[in-house]
C-alpha positions in Angstrom: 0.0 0.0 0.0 1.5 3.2 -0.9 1.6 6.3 0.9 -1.1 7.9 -1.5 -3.5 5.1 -0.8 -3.6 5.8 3.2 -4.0 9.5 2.5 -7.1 11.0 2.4 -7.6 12.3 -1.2 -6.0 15.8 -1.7 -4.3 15.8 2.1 -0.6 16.7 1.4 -0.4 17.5 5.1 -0.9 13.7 6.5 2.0 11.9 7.4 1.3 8.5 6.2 3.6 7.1 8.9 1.4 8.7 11.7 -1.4 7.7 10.6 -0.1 4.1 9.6 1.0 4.3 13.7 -2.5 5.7 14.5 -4.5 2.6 12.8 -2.0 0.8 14.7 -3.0 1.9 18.3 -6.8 1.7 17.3 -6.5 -1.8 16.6 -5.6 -3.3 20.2 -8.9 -4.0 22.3 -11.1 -4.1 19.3 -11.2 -8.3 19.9 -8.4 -8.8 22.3 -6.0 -6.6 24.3 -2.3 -8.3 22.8 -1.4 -8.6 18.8 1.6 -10.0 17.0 3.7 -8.4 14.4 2.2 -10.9 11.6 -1.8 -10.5 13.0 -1.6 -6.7 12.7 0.4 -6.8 9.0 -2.6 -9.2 8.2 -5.8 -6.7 9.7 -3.7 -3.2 8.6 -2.6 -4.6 5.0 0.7 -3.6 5.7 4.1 -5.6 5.5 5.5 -7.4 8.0 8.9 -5.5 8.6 7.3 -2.1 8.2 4.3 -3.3 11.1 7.5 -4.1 13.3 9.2 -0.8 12.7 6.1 0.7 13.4 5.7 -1.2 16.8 9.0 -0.7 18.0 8.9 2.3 17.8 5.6 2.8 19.6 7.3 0.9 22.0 9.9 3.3 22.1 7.6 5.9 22.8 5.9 4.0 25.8 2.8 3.8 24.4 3.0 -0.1 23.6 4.2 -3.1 25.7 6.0 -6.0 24.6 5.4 -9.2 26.6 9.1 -10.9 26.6 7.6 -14.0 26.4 5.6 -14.3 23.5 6.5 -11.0 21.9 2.9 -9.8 21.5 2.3 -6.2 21.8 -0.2 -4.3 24.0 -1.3 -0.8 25.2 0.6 0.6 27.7 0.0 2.4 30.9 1.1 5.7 29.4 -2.1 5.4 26.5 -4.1 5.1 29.4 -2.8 8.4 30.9 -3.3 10.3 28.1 -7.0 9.0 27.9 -7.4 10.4 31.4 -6.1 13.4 30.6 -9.1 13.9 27.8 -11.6 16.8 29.1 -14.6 15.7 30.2 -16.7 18.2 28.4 -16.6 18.0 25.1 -18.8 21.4 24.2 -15.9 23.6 22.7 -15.7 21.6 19.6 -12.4 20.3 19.8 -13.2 16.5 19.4 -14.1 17.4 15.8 -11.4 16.8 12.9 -9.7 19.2 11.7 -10.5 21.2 8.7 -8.8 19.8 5.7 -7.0 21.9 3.8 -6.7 22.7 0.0 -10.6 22.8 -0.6 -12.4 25.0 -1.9 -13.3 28.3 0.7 
C-alpha cells in the first residue's frame, strides 16, 4: 500500500507514517488486548517489517508493551494516561477533525 493510498484524497499534510501508527494503536482492544507483528500486517494490509518498525517504535515511545515472552504487543499504561487526561466536556468543539486543507473556501 502506498503512501497515497492511506491519504485522504488531496491531504498533502498527513504523514502516512502517523497515521499508519495511528490505525496501529486503534487496533488493540477491538477483539483482544495483545497482537503479533504478523496478525496486525494481516488486519492493517501492511508488511511485516514495516508493522514491526512501526511497533518498536511505539514501543519506544511507551505507548505499547512487549510481553518478553511471547513478543505480542499491548497498550501501555502511558495510553491510558493520556485518555485520562481527555476533558470531560466536550462542548468547545475540539473532538471534531480538523479542517482539511486545499478545498475550496
Amino acid at each position: 500500500m502506498s503512501d497515497r493510498e492511506l491519504r485522504p484524497a488531496g491531504d498533502t499534510q498527513v504523514l502516512a507514517s502517523v497515521s499508519n501508527a495511528a490505525r496501529v494503536l486503534k487496533e488493540f482492544g477491538k477483539d483482544r488486548p495483545d497482537l503479533g507483528v504478523s496478525d496486525l500486517a494481516r488486519r492493517l494490509g501492511l508488511g511485516k517489517s514495516t508493522t514491526h518498525r512501526l511497533l518498536h517504535t511505539l514501543t519506544v515511545e511507551r505507548l505499547l508493551d512487549q510481553d518478553p515472552e511471547s513478543g505480542r504487543y499491548r497498550l501501555s499504561a502511558t495510553v491510558h494516561e493520556l485518555g485520562a487526561r481527555v476533558p470531560v466536556s466536550r462542548s468547545t468543539g475540539w473532538s471534531q477533525p480538523a479542517p482539511r486543507q486545499g478545498g475550496r473556501r
